[in-house]
Each structure stands twice: as C-alpha cells, then as structure tokens.
N, C-alpha and C positions, 0 to 999 in steps of 0.2 A: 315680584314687583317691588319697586325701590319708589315707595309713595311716602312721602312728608308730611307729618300734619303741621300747624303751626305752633307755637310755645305755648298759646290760648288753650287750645286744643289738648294737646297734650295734659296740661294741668286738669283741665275740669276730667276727659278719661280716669284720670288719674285718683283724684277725689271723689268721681262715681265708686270705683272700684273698691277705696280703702271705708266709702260708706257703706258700701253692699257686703263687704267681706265679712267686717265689722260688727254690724247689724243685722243681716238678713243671712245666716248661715241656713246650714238645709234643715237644721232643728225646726232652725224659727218658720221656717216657709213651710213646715208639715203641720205645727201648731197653725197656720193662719188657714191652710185649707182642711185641718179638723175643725175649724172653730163652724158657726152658723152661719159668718158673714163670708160674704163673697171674698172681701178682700181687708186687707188690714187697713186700717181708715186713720191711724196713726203713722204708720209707713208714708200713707199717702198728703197726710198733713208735710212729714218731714218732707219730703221731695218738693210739695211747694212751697216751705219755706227756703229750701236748697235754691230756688230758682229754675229750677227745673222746666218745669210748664212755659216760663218765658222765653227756653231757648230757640225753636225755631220757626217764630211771627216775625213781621218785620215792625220794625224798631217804629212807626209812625201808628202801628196800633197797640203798642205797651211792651212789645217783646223787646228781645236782646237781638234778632235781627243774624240768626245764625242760619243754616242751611241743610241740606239734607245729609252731608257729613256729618254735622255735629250730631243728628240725629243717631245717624249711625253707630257712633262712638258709642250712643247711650244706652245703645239696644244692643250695642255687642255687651256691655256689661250688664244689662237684665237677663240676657240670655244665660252669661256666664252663673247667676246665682238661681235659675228656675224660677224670677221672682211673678207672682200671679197678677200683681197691680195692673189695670188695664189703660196702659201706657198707649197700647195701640190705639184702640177703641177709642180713646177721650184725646189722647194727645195727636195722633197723624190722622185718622178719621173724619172726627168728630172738628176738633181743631182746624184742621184743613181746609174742609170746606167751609165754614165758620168765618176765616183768615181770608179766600178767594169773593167774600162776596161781604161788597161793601156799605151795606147797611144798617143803620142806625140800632138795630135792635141785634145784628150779626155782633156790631164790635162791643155789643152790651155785655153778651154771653158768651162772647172772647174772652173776655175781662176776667169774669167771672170764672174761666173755665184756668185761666192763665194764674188763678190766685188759689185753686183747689177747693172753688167751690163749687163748681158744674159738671157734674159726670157724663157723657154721652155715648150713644150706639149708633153705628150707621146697617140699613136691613137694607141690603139688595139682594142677596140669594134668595132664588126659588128652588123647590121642588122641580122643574121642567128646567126653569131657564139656569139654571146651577152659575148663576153670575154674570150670564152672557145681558148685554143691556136690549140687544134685539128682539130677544126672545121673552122680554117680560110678559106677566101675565096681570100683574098690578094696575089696575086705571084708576085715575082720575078723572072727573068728570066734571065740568065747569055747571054751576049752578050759581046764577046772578050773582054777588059778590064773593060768594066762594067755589070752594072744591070739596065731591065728592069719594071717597076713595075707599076702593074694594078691592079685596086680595088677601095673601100669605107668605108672609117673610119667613124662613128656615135658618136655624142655627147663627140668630143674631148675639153677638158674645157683647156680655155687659149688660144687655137690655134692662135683668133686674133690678141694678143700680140705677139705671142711666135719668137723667132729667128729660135731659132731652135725644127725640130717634129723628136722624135722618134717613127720609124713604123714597126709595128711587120709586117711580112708574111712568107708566103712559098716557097721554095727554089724547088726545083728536089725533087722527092722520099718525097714529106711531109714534109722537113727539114724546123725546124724554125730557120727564124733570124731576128733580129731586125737592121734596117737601121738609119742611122744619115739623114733627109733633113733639107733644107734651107727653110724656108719661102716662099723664092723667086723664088723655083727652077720651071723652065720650065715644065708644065705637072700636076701643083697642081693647082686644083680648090677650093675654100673655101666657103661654104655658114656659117655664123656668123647669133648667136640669144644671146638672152637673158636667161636665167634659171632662176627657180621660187623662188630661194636662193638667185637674187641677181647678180648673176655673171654670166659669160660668155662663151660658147663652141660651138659649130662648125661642121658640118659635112665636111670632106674631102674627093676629089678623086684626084685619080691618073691613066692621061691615056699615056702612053707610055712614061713614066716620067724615065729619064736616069741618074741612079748616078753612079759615080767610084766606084771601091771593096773596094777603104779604107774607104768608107762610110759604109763598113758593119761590124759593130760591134761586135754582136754575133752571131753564126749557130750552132745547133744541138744540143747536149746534156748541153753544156757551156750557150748557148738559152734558153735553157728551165729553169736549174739554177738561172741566172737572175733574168727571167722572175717570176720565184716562190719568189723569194728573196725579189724583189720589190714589190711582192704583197702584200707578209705578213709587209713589210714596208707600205704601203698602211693602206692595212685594221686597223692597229695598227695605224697611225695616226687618220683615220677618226673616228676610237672609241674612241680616245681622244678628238677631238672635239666635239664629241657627248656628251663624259662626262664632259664637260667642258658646255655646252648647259644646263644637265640637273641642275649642281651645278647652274646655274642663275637661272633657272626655278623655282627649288624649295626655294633656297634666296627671288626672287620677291614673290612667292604666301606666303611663311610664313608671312612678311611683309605687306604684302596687306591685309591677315585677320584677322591680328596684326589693321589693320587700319579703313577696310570697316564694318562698321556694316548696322544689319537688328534685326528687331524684340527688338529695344534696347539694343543687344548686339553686341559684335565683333563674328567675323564670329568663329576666334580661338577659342571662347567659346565652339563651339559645338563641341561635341565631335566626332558625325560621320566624319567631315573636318578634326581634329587632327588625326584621324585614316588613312583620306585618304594620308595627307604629308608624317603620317609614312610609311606608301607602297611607295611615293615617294622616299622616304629617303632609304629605305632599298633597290631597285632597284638601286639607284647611288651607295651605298654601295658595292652591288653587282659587278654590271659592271666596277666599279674602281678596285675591288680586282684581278677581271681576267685581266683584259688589265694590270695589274704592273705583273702579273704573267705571262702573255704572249709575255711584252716586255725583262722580262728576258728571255724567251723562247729563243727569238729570238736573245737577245744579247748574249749570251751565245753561239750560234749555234746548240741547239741542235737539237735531229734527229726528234721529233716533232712538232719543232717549228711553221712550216705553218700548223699544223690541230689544235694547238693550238692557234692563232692568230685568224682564220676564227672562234674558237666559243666564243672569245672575242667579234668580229663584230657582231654573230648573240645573241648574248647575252646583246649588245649594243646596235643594233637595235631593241631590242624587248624591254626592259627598257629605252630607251630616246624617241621612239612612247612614251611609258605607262607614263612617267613624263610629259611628252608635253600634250595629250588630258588632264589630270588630273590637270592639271595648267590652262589651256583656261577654261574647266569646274570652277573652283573655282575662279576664275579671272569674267568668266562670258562673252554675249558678246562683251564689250571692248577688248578681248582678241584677237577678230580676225581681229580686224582694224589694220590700218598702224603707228597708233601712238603708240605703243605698242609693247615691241618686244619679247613678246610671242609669236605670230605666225608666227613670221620669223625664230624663232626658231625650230619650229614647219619642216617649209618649207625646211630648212637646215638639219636637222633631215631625211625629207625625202628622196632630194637627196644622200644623205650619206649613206642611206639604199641600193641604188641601186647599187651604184658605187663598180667596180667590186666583182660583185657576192649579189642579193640578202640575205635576213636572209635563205630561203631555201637552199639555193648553196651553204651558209656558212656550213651551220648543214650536206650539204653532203661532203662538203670538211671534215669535221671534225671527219667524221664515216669512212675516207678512210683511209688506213695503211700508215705509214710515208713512204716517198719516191717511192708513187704512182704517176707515169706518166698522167696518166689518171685526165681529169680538173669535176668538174660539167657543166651541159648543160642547167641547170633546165630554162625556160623562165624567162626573167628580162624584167622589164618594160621597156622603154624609157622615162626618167624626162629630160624634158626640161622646 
C-alpha cells in the first residue's frame, strides 16, 4: 500500500521514535516492571511534557486537533519499544469518551488528563458478557437524584492507578449507559494483579455504590454510539501496536541471522530462513496496509468504519501471532527467556489479541452490516 503521511506527521513519528529508542530501551522497560509501581511516572511526566496527550482532542478543547492517524503513528512506536505506560487506558479510552461529551466537568478532567495529571480506566468486560454491550450484567438503578449501581467488572487494565473508571451498565428497559466514578467512591472494591505483558488490571465490583445523575455521561442510543466509536478507536490503536511489535520482531531476527551461524555459515545463508522472514515480511506488510486503511475508515467517519477496523484487529492478530512464533523459532531457545525481548513480545501480542473482542468476534463483527446494533458474543479468553 503506497500511503503518505504528511511532513507533520512524519516528524512527530520520527521524534516518538528517537525518544523511545533513546530513553526507553528493553533494559529500561524490565527495570520499570521490576520496580513496585505499575508504570514509570517520570516517563509519563516526559510524554506530557512532549505534548503527547494533546495530540488527538480537538483543538476547541486544548488539544492539537489531530486524528486517529496520528494516533496511530504513536502506537506503532510504543509497540515498537514494549513500553507499559498506559497510553491506551488514559489516552483513547479514558480520553475519548472524556473528548465526546460535552460537559463542563468532562472538559475539566480533559484538561487535566491532557496535562498528565489524570490517569483513567474504562471497565466493561464481564465474566458472562466478555464485552458484548447486550449481554451486561451491570445495573443501575435510578434512585431520586441518583444511581444505584451493582455488578463486576473483569480484567480492567490501569484500574490501580486510575482516578477516575468509566463503567458501562444497564439502566431500565436494557438502556445502556456509561457512568463517570472516582477511585475512591464508597461501594468499589478492587482486587489488582499483574498481566503476562507486564502491566497491570484489576477486577472491580460494585455493591450498592451511589453516584449523582451528572455522573451519567451517556444512555441509550448516544451509549451505544460511543461505545462503538471508542471501540474501533481501541482496536485501531492495539493493531498499531501490534504492528509496531512485528516491525522489531522482524528487524532483530533479520539481524540475528545476519549474525548467528551453524554448519559454517550464517543462518541468512539458508535459503529455507530467507523465505521464512519473507512471510514475515509480507504479513507486517499486510497488516500495516489495513490498519492505514481502516484509520482512514474511521477518520473520515464513514458508514463502515467499525466493521472495517475489527478486520484490521483480526488481521493483526492473526500476522503478529504468525511474526512472533516465527521469530522465537529462528532466534531459537534464547528467545523465550527474559533477557530477550522476543517473547515479551510475543506476550503483548497476546493480550492485545484478547482485548475487546477476540480475532473470531472481530471476523464476526466484520461480516455484520454497517450500523448493526447487535455486538459478537463469540467466548474470549481471560489474559491475566
């Protein structure tokens, strides 16, 4: 695919890159998930001071008014360096919905969030409903000026840090809406783990946990909008990352059999191996052409854009597995130790596979007609 970015573009990639390469090598990134804290909090200062956070709000609420490309751009370069900051979680998540709703305490905690002082989590998976919006088990229940809200959120990533959760449920009649809580609020319990990527998520409940109406953000058809909007913001980041995972994968193995020899030669000799990177190769090729072709989808608004996104992610998923095994294989067993960041790759890869909506949920989101209500149910693992 012969996609252009603009000169803008190109530079800030470009300064992502020589910051992360610079700064956040694999040393450093195994220091920051040895250490106790979830994530480097000085990392996270430098990116907003870099401007980072500002880049994709629009310009009339403090941002830089960029798009879900730029996005893109930035997520292929966090993927490229394994970095754990929770860029998704607080910046397309948390952010997003934040960004889509226009009120006076939303663009507060924009602000706030766009200057790196606001961390946030958004909890819609369940145990039953595994992300499907239909199948929540979450209610809310209106009680004279506020809401009551009951349930269990699974494998929310960030949560520990976060200020503030965004929590999908159901309202009267099935109505969805997505709530604003605090951290702190009376009625949230948290249990906090570790994940196999490195980073950190949470399971949450909530028993007779009381919030005011202006904590209700979105309900019912404006709900569900969002809620699709941010998905395909979602999946379109993590298949950057992905792609961004397999552009290192295949860099180190070309290199390494540039280096390693057996039988008196280098490994690049052989020609079965030169074949195998070219399937490497051809699969990143791949999966970069869709995801540039599906963040236009989406920047653009068009009426495909979420069935277009989802077979970005299962198109992603299914070529950065196939890059990943085919790198540990050629690398060999060095490849699955910890000094090596092949198979942290690997590991990353496979959360990102799960996270809303398996490769099957994708390929059924994507056989479904644009502006179908209706979510996938297909069973998704639990990665912890």
């Amino acid at each position: 695919m012969n996609f252009e970015f603009s000169e803008e573009q190109r530079a800030f990639r470009d300064s992502a890159r020589r910051y992360l390469s610079e700064s956040y090598d694999f040393e450093t990134r195994q220091k920051i998930i040895r250490s106790e804290d979830p994530f480097s909090a000085q990392v996270w200062d430098t990116c907003a001071e870099l401007g980072w956070f500002y880049l994709p709000f629009p310009e009339h609420q403090g941002g830089l008014g960029g798009s879900i490309l730029d996005s893109v751009l930035l997520f292929e370069e966090l993927g490229r360096q394994l970095v754990v900051e929770p860029f998704l979680e607080t910046l397309v998540l948390t952010g997003g919905l934040l960004s889509r709703c226009e009120s006076e305490s939303s663009n507060q905690l924009l602000g706030e969030l766009m200057s790196g002082k606001l961390q946030g989590a958004f909890a819609h998976t369940e145990a039953i409903s595994l992300g499907s919006a239909p199948a929540l088990s979450t209610r809310a229940e209106k009680k004279g000026s506020q809401y009551k809200l009951n349930g269990r959120k699974i494998v929310v990533h960030n949560v520990g840090a976060a200020d503030v959760i965004i929590v999908s449920a159901k309202l009267d009649r099935d109505e969805l809406a997505l709530f604003l809580l605090r951290a702190d609020d009376a009625g949230l319990s948290l249990q906090n783990y570790p994940t196999i990527d490195g980073r950190t998520a949470g399971d949450i409940s909530f028993k007779n946990l009381e919030v005011d109406e202006d904590r209700l953000l979105f309900r019912g058809e404006m709900a569900e909008t969002v809620l699709k909007q941010i998905q395909a913001d979602a999946m379109l980041a993590m298949s950057a990352d992905m792609v961004g995972s397999m552009n290192t994968l295949l860099e180190r193995t070309v290199n390494y059999t540039k280096e390693r020899r057996q039988f008196n030669s280098r490994l690049v000799d052989f020609q079965v191996l030169r074949h195998r990177m070219v399937d490497m190769f051809v699969a990143t090729e791949l999966a970069t052409s869709l995801l540039y072709a599906a963040a236009t989808k989406v920047r653009d608004g068009a009426p495909d854009a979420f069935q277009i996104a989802a077979a970005a992610k299962a198109k992603t998923d299914k070529s950065a597995k196939m890059v990943a095994h085919a790198a540990i294989q050629l690398h060999g067993g060095i490849a699955t130790t910890n000094e090596l960041p092949i198979g942290h790759h690997l590991k990353r890869i496979t959360v990102h596979e799960q996270r809303f909506g398996n490769t099957r949920t994708q390929i059924s989101r994507f056989q479904s007609p644009p502006g179908a209500k209706t979510d996938a149910t297909i069973p998704t693992m639990k990665v912890a």
